[in-house]
TORVO-244554 format. One record per residue (C-alpha): chain; residue number from 1; x, y, z. Coordinates in nm, 2 decimals. Each point is the difference from the previous one (the first is absolute). Layout:
<zakols>
+------+-------+--------+--------+--------+
| miti | guvex |      x |      y |      z |
+------+-------+--------+--------+--------+
|    A |   NUM |      X |      Y |      Z |
...
+------+-------+--------+--------+--------+
</zakols>
This chain:
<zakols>
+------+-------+--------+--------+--------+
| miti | guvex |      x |      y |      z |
+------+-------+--------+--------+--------+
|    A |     1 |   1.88 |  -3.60 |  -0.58 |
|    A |     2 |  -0.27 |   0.11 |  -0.21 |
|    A |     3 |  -0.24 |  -0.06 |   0.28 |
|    A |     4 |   0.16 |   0.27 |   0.19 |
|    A |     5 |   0.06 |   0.21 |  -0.25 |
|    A |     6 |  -0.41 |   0.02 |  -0.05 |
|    A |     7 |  -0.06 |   0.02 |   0.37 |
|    A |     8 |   0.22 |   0.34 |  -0.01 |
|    A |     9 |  -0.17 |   0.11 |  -0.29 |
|    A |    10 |  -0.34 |  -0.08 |   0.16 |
|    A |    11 |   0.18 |   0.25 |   0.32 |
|    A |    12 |   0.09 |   0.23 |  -0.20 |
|    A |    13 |  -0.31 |   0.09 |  -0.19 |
|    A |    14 |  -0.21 |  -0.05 |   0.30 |
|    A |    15 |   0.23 |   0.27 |   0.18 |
|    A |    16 |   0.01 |   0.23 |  -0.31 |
|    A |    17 |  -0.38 |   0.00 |   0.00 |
|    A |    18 |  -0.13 |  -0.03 |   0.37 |
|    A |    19 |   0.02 |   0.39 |   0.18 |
|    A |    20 |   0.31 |   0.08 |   0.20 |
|    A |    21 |  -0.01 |   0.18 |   0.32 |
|    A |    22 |   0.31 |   0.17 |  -0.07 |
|    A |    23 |  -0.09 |   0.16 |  -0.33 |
|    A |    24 |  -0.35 |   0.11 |   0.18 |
|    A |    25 |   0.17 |   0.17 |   0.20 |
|    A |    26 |   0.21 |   0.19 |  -0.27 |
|    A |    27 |  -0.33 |   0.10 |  -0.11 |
|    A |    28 |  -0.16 |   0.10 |   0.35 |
|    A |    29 |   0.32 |   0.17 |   0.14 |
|    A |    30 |   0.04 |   0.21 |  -0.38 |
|    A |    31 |  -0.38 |   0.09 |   0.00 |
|    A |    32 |   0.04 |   0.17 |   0.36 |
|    A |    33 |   0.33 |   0.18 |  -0.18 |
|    A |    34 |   0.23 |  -0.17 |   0.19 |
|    A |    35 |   0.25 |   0.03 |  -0.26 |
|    A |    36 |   0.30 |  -0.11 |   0.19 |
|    A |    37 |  -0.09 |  -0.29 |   0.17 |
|    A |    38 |  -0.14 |  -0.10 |  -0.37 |
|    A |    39 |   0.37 |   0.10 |  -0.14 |
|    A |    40 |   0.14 |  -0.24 |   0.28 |
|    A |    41 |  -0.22 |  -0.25 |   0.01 |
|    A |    42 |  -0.01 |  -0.06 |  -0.42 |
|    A |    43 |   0.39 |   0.00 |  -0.05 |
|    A |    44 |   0.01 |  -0.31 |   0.34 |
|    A |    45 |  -0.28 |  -0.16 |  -0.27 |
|    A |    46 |   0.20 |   0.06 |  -0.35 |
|    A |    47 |   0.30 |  -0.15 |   0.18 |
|    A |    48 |  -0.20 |  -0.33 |   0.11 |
|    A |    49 |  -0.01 |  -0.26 |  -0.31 |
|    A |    50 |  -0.39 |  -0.12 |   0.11 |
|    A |    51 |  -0.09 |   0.28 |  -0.11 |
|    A |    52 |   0.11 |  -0.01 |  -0.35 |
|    A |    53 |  -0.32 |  -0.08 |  -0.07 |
|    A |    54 |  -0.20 |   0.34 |   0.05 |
|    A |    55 |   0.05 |   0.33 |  -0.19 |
|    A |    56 |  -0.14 |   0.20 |   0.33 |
|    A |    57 |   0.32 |   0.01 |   0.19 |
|    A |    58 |   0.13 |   0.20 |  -0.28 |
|    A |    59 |  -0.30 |   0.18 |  -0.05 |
|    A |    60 |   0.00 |   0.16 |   0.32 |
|    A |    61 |   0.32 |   0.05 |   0.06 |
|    A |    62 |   0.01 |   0.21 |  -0.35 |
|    A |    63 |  -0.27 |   0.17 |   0.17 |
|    A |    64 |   0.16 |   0.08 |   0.30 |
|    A |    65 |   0.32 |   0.16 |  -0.10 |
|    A |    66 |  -0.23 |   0.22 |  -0.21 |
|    A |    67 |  -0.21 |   0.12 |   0.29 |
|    A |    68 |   0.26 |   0.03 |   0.27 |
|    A |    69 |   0.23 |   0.22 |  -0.27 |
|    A |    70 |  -0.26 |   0.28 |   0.03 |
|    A |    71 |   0.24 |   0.02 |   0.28 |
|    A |    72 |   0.27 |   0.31 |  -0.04 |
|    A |    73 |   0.21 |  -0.13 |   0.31 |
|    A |    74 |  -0.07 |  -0.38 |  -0.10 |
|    A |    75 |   0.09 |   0.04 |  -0.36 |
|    A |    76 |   0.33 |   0.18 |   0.02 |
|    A |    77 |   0.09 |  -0.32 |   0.28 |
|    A |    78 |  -0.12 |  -0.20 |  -0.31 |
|    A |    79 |   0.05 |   0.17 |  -0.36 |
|    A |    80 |  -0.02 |  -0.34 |  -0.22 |
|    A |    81 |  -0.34 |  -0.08 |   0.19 |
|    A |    82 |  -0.11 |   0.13 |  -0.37 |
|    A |    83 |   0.16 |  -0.23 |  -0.19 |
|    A |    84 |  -0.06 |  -0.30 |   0.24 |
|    A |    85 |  -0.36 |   0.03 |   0.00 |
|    A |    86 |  -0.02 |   0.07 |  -0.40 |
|    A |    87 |   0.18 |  -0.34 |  -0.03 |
|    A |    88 |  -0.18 |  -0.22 |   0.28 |
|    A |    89 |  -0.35 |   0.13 |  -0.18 |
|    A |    90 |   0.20 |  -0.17 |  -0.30 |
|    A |    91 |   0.06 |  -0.29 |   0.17 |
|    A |    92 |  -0.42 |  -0.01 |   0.07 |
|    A |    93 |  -0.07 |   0.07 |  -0.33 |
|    A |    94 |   0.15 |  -0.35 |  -0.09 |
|    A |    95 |  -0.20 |  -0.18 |   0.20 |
|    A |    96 |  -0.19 |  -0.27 |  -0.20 |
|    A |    97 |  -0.31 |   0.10 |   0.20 |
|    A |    98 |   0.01 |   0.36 |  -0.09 |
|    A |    99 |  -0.34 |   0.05 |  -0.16 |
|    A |   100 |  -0.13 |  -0.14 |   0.35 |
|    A |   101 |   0.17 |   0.23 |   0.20 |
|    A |   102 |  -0.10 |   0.25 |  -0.23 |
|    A |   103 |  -0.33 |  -0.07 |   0.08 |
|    A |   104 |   0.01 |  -0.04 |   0.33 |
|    A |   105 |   0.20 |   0.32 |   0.12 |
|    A |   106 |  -0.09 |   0.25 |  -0.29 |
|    A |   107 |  -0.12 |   0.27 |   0.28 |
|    A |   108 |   0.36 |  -0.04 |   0.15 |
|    A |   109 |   0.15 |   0.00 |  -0.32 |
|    A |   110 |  -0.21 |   0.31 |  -0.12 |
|    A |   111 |   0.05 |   0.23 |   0.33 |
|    A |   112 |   0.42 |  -0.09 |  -0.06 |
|    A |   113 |  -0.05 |   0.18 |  -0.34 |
|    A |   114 |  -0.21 |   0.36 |   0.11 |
|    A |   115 |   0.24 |  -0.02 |   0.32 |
|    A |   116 |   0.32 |   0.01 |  -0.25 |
|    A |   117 |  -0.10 |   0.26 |  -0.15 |
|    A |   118 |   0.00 |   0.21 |   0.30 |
|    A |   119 |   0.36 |  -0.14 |   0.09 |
|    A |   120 |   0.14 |   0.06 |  -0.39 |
|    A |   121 |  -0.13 |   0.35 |   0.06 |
|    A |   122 |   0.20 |   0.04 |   0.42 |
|    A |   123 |   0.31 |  -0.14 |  -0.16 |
|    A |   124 |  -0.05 |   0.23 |  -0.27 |
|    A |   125 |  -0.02 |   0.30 |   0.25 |
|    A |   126 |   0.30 |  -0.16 |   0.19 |
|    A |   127 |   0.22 |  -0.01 |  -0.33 |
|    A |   128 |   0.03 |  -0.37 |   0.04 |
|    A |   129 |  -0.05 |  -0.04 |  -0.37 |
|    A |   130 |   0.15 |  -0.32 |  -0.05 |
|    A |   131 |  -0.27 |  -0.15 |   0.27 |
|    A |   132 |  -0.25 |   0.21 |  -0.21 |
|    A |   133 |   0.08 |  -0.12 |  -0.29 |
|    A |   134 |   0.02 |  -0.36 |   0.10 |
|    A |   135 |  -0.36 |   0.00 |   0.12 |
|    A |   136 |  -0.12 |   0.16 |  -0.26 |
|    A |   137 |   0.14 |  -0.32 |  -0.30 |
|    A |   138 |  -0.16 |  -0.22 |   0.28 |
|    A |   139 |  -0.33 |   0.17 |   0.04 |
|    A |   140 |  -0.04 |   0.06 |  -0.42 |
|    A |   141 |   0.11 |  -0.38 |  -0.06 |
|    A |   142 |  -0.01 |  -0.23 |   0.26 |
|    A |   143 |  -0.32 |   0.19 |   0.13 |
|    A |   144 |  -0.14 |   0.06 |  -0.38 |
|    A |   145 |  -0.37 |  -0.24 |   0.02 |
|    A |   146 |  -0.07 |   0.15 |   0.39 |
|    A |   147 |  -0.28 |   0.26 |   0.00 |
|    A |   148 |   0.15 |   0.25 |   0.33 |
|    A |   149 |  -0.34 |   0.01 |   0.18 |
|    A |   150 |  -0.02 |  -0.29 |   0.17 |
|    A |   151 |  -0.40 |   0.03 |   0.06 |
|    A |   152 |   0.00 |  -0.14 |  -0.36 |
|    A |   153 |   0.04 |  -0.37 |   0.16 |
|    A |   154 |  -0.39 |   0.02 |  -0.05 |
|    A |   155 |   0.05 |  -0.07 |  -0.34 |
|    A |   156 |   0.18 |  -0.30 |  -0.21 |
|    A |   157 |   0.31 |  -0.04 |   0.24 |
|    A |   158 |   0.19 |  -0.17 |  -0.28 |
|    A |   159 |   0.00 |   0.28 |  -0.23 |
|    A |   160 |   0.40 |   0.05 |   0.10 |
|    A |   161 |   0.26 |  -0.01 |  -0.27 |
|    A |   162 |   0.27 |  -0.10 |   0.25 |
|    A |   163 |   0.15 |  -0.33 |  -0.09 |
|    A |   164 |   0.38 |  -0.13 |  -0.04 |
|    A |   165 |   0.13 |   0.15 |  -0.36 |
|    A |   166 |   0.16 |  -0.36 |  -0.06 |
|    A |   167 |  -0.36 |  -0.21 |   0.04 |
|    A |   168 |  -0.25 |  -0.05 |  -0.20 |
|    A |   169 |  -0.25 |   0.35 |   0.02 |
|    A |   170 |  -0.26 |  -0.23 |  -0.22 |
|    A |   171 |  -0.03 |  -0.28 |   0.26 |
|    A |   172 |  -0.01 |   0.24 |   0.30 |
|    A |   173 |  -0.30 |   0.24 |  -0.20 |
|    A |   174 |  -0.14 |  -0.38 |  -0.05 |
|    A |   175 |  -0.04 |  -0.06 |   0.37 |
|    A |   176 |  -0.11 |   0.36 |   0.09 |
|    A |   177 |  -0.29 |  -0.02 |  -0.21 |
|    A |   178 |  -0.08 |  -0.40 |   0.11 |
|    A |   179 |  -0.01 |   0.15 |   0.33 |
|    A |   180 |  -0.20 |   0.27 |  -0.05 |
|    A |   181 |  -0.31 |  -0.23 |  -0.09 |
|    A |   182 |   0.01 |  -0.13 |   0.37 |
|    A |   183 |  -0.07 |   0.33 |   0.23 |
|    A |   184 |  -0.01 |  -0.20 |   0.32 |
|    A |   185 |   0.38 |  -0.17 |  -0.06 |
|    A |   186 |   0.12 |   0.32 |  -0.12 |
|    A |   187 |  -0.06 |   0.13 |   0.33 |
|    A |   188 |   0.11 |  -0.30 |   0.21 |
|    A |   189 |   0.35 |   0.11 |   0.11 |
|    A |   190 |  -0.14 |   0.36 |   0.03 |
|    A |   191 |  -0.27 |  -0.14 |   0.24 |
|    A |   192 |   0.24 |  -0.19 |   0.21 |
|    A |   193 |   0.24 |   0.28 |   0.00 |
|    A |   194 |  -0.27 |   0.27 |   0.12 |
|    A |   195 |  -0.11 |  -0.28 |   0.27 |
|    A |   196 |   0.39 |  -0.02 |   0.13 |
|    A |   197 |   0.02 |   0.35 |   0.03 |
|    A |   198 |  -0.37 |   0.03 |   0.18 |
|    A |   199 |   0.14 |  -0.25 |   0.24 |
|    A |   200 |   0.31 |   0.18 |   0.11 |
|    A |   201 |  -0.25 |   0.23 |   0.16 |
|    A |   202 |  -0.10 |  -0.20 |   0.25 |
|    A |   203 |   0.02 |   0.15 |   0.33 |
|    A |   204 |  -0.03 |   0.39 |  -0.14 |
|    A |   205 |  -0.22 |   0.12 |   0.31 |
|    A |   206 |  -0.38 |   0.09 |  -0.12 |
|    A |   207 |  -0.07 |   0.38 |  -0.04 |
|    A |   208 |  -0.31 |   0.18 |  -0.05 |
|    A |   209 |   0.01 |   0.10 |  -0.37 |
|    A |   210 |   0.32 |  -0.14 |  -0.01 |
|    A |   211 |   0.13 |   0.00 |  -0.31 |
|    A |   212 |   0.36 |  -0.05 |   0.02 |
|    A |   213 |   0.28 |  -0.24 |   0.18 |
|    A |   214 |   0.00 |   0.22 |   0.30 |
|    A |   215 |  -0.38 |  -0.16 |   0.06 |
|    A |   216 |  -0.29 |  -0.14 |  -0.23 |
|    A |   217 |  -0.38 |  -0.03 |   0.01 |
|    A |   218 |  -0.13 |  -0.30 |  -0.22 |
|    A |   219 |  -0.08 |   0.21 |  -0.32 |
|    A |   220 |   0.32 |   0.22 |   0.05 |
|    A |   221 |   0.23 |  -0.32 |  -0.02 |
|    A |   222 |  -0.16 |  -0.17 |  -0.30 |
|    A |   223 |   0.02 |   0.37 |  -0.17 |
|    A |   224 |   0.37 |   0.03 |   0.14 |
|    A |   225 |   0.11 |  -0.34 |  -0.16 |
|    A |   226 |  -0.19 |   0.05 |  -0.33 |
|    A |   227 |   0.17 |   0.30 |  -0.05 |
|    A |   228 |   0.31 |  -0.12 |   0.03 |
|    A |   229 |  -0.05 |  -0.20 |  -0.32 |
|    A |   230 |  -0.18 |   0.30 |  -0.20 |
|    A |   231 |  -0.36 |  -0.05 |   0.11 |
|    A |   232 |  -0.18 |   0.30 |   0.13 |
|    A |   233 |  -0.29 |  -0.12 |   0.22 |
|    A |   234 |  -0.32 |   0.22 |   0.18 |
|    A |   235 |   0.08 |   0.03 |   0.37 |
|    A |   236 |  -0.28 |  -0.15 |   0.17 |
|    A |   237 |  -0.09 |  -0.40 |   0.00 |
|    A |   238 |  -0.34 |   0.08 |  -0.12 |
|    A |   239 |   0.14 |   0.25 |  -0.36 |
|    A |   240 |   0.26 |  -0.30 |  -0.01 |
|    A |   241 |  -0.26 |  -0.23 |  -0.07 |
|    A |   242 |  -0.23 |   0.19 |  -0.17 |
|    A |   243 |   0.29 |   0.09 |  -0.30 |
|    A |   244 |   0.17 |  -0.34 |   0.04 |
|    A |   245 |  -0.05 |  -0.27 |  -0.28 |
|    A |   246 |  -0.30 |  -0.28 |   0.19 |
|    A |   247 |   0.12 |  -0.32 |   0.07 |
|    A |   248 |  -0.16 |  -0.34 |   0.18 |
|    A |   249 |   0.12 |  -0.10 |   0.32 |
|    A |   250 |   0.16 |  -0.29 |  -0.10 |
|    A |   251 |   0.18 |   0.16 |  -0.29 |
|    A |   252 |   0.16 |   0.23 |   0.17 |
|    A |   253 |   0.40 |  -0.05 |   0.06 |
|    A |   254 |   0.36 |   0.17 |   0.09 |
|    A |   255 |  -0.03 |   0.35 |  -0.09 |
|    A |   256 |  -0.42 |   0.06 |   0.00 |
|    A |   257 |  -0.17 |   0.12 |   0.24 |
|    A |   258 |  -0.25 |  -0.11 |   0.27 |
|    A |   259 |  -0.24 |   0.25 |   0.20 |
|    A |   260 |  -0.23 |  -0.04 |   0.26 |
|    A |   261 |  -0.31 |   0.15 |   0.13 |
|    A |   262 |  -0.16 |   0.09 |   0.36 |
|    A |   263 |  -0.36 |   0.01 |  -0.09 |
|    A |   264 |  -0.04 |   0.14 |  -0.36 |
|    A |   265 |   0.33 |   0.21 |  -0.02 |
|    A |   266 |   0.32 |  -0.10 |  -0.09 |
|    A |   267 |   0.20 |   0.06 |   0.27 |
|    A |   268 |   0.34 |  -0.18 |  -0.05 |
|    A |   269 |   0.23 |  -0.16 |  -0.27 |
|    A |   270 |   0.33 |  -0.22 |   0.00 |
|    A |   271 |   0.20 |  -0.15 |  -0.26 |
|    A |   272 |  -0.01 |  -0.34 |  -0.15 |
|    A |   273 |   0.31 |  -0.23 |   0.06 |
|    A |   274 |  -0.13 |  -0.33 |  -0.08 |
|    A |   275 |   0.03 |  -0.17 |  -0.31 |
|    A |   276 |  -0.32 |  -0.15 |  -0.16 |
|    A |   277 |  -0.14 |  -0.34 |   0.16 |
|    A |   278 |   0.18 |   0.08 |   0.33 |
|    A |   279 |  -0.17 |   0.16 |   0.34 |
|    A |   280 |  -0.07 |   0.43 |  -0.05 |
|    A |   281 |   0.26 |   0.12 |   0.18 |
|    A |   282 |   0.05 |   0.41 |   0.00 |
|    A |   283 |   0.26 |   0.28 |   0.06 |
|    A |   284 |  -0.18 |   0.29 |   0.20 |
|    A |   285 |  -0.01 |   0.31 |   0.26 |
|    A |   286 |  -0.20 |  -0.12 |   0.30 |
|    A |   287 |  -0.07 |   0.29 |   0.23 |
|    A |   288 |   0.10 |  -0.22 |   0.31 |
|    A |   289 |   0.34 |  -0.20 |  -0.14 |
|    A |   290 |   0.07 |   0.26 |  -0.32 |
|    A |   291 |   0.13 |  -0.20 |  -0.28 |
|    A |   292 |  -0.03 |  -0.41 |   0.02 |
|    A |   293 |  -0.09 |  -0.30 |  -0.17 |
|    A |   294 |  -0.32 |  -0.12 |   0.01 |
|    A |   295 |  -0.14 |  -0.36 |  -0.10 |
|    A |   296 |  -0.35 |   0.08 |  -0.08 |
|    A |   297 |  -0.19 |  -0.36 |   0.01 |
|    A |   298 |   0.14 |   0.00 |   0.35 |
|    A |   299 |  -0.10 |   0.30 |   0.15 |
|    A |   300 |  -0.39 |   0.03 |   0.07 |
|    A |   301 |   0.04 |   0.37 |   0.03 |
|    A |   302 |   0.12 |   0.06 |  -0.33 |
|    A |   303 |  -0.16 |  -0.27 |  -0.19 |
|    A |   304 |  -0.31 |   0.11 |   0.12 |
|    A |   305 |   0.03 |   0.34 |  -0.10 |
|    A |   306 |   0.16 |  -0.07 |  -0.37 |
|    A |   307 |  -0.22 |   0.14 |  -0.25 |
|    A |   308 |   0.18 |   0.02 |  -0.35 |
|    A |   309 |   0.33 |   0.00 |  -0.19 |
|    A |   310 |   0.18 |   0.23 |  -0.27 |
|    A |   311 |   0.27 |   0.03 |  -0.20 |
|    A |   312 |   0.21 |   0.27 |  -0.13 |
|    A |   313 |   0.18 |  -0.23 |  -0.19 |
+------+-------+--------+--------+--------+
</zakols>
């Protein structure tokens, strides 16, 4: 008996660690403001024990019923969407990972708190005061350590004051400020989540100074997916490595960059997905397949024309 009752704690610990395709894709579907599918696809996860595990299901779906209540027809078909996503964002906050979420989505976290403030004010306008007032005790409470420009991720990510009233603030401050001597697992998660997103690109058709979903050139992607998470980037490949931070080849990983040269002009760039010690692979705008992955070692035509790597990291 107490065999198998380590073997499930082995599972379960594996499973609450190792990524979850269903929670990327929370992440994915809510970044591309698909609201609803994230409101539909969150409760099916909430209502599935396995996933008691993971704060994220309620994360998003606290995000969702915020977004989609920007809605006038939605939110009359739904007037305690307020009050449910107030008290799922509770139910996040009481995760015992909270400063690592934290971490990981302050930019969603901080762009939930400047967009509140524009739907306090329409509900305002729309004398829905209770809803008004309800955001408002969420925003100056719940929201109270979130700076509301999200551009700020830049800076010490674990700055936030949001943390469960009933845990220990001391511990959680402890842990903020262990994690803050280690820059490069302080930006793990966000890494990995940039390179999901990157990845659900795939297939976006390649445009001449493309710079959007409806068609990319290399630099235009990289710029478009940096500034999803707050990072403004130059527009060409050459500026983009010119401003970003240098890096060796071989240091490079998910999230840096990688540019290439014909002759002595940097001509192209793509986004790492690899993780250190494994093959270069890239996310990128080719101007005859538009967006793909790319194993580098394996391709003579882009290994041979590989020049650099950088990092806005």
């Amino acid at each position: 008996m107490r065999y198998l009752v380590f073997i499930a704690f082995i599972s379960a610990s594996w499973f609450g660690q190792a990524q979850d395709k269903k929670i990327d894709q929370l992440e994915i579907l809510y970044d591309q403001g698909y609201y609803s599918k994230v409101w539909h696809k969150s409760h099916k996860l909430l209502a599935m024990p396995e996933y008691d595990y993971s704060g994220l299901p309620s994360f998003y779906h606290a995000l969702a019923l915020f977004r989609l209540s920007n809605d006038e027809a939605w939110f009359k078909r739904h007037n305690n969407a307020i009050d449910e996503a107030i008290a799922t964002y509770r139910k996040f906050l009481e995760s015992d990972r909270i400063v690592d979420y934290i971490n990981a989505h302050y930019y969603e976290i901080a762009s939930l708190k400047t967009y509140l403030v524009d739907l306090e004010r329409k509900f305002e306008g729309l004398r829905l005061t209770a809803a008004a007032s309800q955001i408002q005790k969420f925003r100056l409470n719940e929201l109270k350590g979130i700076k509301s420009r999200p551009d700020i991720i830049h800076d010490k990510r674990t700055n936030g004051e949001i943390v469960n009233k009933d845990k220990d603030k001391t511990k959680d401050t402890e842990v903020a400020k262990e994690k803050d001597t280690n820059p490069t697992d302080d930006y793990a998660e966000f890494r990995r989540k940039m390179v999901v997103y990157a990845k659900s690109l795939v297939g976006v058709k390649y445009k001449w100074a493309g710079n959007s979903p409806d068609g990319f050139d290399c630099s235009g992607f990289v710029g478009y997916v940096h500034q999803k998470y707050g990072f403004s980037l130059p527009r060409s490949a050459s500026d983009q490595l010119a401003q970003a931070k240098k890096l060796k080849l071989d240091e490079a990983f998910m999230g840096d960059l990688v540019f290439f040269a014909s002759g002595s002009t940097i001509s192209h760039v793509g986004l790492v997905i690899s993780n250190k010690g494994e093959n270069l692979m890239m996310v990128h705008s080719s101007t005859s397949k538009g967006v793909i992955i790319t194993e580098i070692p394996t391709s003579s035509y882009w290994q041979g024309k590989l020049k650099a790597a950088g990092t806005y990291l």
